[in-house]
N, CA and C of each residue as an Amber inpcrd file, in Angstrom:
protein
   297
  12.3930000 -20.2570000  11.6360000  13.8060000 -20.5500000  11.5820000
  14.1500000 -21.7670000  12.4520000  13.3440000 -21.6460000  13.4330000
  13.3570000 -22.7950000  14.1360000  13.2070000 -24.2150000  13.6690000
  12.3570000 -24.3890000  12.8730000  11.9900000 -26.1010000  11.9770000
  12.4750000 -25.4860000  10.7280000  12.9660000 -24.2510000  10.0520000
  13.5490000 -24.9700000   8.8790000  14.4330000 -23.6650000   8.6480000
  15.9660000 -24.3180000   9.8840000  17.0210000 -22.6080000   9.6340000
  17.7210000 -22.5820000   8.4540000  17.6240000 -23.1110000   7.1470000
  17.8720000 -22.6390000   6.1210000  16.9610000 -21.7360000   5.6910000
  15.8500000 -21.4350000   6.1440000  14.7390000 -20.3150000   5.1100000
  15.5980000 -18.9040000   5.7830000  14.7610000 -18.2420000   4.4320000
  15.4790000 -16.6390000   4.8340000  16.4270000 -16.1660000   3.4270000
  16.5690000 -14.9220000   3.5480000  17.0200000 -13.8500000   2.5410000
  18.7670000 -14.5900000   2.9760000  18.8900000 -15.0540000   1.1930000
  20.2690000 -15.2310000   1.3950000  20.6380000 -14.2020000   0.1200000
  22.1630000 -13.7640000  -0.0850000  22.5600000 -13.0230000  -1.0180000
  23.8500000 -13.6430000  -1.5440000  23.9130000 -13.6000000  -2.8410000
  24.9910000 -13.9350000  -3.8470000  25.2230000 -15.7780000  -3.6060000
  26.2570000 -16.0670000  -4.5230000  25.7660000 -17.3680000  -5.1250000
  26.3600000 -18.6620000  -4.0640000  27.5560000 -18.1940000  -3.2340000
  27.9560000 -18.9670000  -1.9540000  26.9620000 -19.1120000  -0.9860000
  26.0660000 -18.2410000  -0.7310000  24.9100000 -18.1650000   0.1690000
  24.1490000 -19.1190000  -0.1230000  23.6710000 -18.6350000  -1.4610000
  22.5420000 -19.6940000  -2.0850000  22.6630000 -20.8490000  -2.5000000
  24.0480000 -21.3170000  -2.3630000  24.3760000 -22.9090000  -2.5140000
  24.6770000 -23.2720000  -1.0920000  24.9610000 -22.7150000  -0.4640000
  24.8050000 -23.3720000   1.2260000  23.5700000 -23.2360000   1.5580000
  22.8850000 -22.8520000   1.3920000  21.5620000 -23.1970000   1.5990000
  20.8770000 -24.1940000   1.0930000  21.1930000 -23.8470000   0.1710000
  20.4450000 -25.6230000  -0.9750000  21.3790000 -26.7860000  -0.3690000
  22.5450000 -26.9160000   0.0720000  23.2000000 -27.9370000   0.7000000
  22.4610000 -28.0420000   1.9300000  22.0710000 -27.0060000   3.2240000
  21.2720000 -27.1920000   4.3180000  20.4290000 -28.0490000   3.8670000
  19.4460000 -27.7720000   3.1150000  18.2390000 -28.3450000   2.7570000
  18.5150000 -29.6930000   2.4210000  19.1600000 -30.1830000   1.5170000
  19.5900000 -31.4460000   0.8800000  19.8130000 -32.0760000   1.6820000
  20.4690000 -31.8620000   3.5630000  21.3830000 -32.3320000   4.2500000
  19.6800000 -32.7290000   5.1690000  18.9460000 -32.5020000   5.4510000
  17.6800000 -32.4760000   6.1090000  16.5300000 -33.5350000   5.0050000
  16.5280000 -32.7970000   3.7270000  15.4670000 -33.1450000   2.7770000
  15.7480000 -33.6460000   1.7680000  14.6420000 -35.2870000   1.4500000
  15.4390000 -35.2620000   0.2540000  13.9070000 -35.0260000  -1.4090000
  14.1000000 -33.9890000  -2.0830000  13.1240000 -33.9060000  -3.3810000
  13.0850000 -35.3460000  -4.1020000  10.8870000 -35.5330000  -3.9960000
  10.5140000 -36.6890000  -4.6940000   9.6810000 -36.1710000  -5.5450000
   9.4540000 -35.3380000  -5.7050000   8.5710000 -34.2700000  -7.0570000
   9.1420000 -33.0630000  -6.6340000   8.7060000 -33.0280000  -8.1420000
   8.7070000 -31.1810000  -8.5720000   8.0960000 -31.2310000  -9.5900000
   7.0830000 -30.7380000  -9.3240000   5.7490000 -30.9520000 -10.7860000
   5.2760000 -28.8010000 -11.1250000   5.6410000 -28.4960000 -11.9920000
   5.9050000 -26.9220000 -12.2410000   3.8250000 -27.3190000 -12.9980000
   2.9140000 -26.1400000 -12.5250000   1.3260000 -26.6110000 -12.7150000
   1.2450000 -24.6150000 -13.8070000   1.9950000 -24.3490000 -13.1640000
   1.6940000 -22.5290000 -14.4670000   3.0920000 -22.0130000 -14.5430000
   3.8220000 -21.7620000 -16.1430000   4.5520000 -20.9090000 -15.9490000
   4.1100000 -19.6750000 -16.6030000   4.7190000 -18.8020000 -15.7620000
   5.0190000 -16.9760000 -17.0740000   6.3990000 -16.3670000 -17.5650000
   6.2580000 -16.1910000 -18.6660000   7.4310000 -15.2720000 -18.9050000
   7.2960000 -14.2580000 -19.5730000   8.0230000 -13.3000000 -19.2850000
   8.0530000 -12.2450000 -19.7730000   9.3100000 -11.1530000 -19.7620000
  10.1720000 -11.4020000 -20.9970000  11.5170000 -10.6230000 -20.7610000
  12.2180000 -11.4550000 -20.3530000  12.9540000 -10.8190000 -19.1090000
  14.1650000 -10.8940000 -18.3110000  13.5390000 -11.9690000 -16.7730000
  12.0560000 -12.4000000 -16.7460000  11.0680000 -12.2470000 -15.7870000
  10.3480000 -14.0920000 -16.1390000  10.4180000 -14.3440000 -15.0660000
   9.4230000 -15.4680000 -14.9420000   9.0380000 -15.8380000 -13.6050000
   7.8060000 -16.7290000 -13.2240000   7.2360000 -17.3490000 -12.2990000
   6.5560000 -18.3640000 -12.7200000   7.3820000 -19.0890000 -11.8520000
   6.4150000 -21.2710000 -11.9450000   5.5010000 -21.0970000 -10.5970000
   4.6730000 -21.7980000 -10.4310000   4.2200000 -22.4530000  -9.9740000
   4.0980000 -24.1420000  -9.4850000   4.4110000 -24.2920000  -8.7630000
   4.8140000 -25.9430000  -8.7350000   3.7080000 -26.8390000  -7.7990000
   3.8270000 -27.8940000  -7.3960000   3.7220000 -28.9780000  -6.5240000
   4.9520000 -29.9370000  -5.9470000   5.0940000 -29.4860000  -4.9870000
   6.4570000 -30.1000000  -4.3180000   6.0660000 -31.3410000  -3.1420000
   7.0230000 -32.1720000  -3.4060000   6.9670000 -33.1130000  -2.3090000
   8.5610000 -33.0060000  -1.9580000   8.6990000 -33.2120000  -0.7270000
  10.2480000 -33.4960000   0.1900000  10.1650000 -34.9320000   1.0740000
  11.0250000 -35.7220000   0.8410000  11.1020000 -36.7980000   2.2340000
  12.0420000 -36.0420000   3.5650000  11.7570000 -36.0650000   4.5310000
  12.1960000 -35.3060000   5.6740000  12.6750000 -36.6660000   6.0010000
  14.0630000 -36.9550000   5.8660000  15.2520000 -37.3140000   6.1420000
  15.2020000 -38.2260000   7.5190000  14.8350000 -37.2230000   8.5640000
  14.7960000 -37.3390000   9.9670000  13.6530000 -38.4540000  10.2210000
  12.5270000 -38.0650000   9.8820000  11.5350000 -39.0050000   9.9390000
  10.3880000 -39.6470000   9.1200000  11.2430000 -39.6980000   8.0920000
  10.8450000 -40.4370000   6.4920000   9.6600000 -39.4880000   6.4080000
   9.3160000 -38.6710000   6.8280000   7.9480000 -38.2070000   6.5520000
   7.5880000 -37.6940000   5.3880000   6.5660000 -37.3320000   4.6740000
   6.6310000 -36.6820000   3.4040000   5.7540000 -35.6910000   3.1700000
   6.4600000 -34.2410000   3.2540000   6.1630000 -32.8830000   2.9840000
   5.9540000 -32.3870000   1.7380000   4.1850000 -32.3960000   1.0490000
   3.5440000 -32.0160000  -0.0210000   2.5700000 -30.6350000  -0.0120000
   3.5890000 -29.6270000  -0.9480000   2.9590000 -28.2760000  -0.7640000
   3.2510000 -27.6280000  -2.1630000   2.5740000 -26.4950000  -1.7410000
   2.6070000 -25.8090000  -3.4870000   3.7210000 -24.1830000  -3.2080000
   4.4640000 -24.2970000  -4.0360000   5.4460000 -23.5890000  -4.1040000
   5.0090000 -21.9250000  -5.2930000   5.4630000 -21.0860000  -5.5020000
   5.7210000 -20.2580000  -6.0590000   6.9180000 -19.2580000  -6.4170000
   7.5950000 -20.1190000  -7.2670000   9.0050000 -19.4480000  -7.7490000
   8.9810000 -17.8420000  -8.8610000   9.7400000 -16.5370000  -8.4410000
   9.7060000 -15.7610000  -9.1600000  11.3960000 -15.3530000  -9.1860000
  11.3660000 -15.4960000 -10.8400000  13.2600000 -15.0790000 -11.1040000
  13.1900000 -14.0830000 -11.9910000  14.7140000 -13.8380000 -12.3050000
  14.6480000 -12.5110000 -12.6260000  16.3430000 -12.8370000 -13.4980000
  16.5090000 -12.9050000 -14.5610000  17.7430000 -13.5660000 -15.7620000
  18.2330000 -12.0830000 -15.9820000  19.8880000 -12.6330000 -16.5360000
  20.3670000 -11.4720000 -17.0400000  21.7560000 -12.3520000 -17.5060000
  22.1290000 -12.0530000 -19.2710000  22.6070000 -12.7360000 -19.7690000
  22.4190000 -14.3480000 -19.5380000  21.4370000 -14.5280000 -19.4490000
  21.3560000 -16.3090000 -19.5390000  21.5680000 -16.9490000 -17.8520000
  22.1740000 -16.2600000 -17.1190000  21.9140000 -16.1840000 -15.6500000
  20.9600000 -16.0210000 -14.3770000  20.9690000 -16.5730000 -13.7400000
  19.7390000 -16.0980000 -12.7460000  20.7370000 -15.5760000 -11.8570000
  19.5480000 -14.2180000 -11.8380000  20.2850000 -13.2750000 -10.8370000
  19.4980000 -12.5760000  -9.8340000  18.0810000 -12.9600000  -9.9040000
  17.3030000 -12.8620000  -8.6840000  16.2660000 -14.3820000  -8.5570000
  15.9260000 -14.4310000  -7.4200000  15.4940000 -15.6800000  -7.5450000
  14.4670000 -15.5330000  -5.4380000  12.9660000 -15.8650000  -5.9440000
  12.5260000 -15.7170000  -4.3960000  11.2540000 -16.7010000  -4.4140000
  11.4140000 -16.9830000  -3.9070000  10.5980000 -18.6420000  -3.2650000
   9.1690000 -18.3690000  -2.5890000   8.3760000 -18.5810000  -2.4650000
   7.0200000 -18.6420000  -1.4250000   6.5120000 -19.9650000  -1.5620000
   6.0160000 -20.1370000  -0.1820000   4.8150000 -21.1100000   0.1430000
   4.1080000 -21.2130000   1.4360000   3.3980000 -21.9530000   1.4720000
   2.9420000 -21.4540000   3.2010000   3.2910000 -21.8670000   4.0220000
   4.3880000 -21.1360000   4.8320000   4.9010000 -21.9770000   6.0430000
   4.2680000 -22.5440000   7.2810000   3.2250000 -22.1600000   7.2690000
   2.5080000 -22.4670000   8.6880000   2.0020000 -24.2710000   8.1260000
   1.4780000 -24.3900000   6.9230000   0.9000000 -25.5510000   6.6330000
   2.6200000 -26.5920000   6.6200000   3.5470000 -25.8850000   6.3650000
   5.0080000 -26.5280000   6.1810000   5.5920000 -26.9210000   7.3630000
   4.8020000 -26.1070000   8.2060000   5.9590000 -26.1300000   9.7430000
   4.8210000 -27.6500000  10.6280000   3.4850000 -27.3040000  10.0600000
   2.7480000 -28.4030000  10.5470000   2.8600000 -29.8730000  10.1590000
   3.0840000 -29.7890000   8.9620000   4.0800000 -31.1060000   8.2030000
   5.0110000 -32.0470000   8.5440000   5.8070000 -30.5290000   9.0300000
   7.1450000 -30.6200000   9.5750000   7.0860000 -31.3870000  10.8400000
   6.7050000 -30.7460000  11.6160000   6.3210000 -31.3430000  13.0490000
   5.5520000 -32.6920000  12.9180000   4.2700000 -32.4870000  12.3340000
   3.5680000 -33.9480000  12.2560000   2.6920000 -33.5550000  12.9860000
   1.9630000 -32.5470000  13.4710000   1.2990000 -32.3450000  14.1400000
   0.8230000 -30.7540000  14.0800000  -0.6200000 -30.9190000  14.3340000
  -1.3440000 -28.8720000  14.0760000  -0.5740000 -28.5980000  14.6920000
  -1.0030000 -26.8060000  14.8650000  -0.0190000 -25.8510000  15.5060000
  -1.3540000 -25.3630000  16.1900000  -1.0070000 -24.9820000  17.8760000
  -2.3850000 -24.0960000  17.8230000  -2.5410000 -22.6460000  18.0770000
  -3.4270000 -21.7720000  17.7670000  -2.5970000 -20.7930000  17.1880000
  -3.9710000 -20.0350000  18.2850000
């Protein structure tokens, strides 16, 4: 939370657009390359390759993402993100972590 206090369980759709504004306000998206999707039903998961320019210090944060949603009437109405934060937070910083 510390290098990136937008992450975290947000709920309903004011949440989840202030959050995507946090992010935007820090980061700015130079890919989004989706590498597997699935669907099934009401149900899907991408897989991506993401790059971010970090705003602060032009730097550029390249990691692999895993999106899983969840539709209802043509809506997304669940929606949860993974990737590895430890390789993200090292990015972030510019420097290992030592652990």
């Amino acid at each position: 939370m510390q290098v990136f206090p937008f992450a975290g369980h947000r709920q309903g759709k004011v949440a989840a657009l202030e959050a995507l504004g946090a992010i935007a306000k820090d980061y700015l998206l130079e890919s989004y390359t989706p590498k597997m999707m699935i669907i099934d039903g009401d149900r899907a998961a991408v897989m991506s390759d993401v790059a971010f320019k970090q705003r602060s210090t032009d730097r550029t944060l390249r990691f692999h993402i895993a999106d899983f949603l969840r539709f209802r009437d043509g809506r997304i109405v669940e929606f949860r993100e993974f990737t590895n934060t430890f390789d993200l937070v090292e990015q972030a910083l510019g420097r290992m972590l030592a652990i």
